[in-house]
N, C-alpha and C positions, 0 to 999 in steps of 0.2 A: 422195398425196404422202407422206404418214407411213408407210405400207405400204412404199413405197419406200426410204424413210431406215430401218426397221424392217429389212426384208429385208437391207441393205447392212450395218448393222450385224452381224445375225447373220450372217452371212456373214465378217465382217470378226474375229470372237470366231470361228469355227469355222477360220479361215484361222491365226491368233494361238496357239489349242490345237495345233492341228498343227504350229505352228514349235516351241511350249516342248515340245510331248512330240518333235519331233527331236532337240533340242539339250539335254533333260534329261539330268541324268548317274542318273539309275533305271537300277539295274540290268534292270527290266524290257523297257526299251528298248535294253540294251545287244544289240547283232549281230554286232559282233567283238572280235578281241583289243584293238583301241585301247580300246574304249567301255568293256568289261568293265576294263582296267586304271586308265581314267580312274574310273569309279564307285569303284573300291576303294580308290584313293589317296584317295579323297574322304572315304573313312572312317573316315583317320588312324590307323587302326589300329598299334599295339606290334608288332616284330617276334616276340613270342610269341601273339600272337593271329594275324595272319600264315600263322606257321606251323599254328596247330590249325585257320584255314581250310584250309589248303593241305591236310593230313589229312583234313579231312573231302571237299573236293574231291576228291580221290584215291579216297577209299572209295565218294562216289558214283557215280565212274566206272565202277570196279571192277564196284560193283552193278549200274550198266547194259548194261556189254558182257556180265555174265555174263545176263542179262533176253535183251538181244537173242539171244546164241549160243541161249541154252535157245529163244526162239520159232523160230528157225533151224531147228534141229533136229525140233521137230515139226514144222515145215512140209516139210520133208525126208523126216520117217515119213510126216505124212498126202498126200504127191506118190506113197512109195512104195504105199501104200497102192491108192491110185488107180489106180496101174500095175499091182498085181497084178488091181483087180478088171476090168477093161477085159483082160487078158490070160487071165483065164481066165472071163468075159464073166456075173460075178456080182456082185450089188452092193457096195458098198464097208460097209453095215451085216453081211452076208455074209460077207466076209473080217473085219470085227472079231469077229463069232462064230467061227468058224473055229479066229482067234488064241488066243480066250480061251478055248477048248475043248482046241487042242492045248497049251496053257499047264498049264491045268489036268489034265490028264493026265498031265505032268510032273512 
């Protein structure tokens, strides 16, 4: 019987964490624009603080689409890569010698 009322409880605490961490305003729980603006206003923050979030936002945007583009792009060299070696039916360690042969001749 105590096993019982034991199990119902935890259960009942594990039910209880999952509603507060839904309806926490943590930023880490935020997933959209609501929750993210709802956490910030919570912060009270100055509209000069505000704005140096808002700057710092920005720049780490910035940082991340230039992250993504650059992985972009070498996934792009190492596809072309792939193509030449399948086209001319040598391994892809083979065309980076190759490269860095005719590079170096240059």
């Amino acid at each position: 019987m105590t096993t019982d009322l034991d199990l119902q409880s935890a259960i009942a605490a594990l039910d209880e964490y999952g509603y507060d961490k839904k309806v926490s305003t943590d930023l880490e729980q935020a997933r959209n624009k609501q929750q993210m603006g709802k956490y910030i206003k919570s912060l009270d923050y100055s509209l000069r603080r505000l704005l140096i979030l808002q700057e710092t936002v920005n720049e780490l945007v910035e940082e991340k689409k230039h992250q993504l583009a650059q992985q972009e792009n070498i996934q792009t060299y190492k596809t072309k890569i792939i193509n030449l070696s399948r086209e001319f039916n040598i391994s892809y360690d083979e065309v980076l010698a190759l490269m860095a042969a005719s590079q170096s001749k240059n």
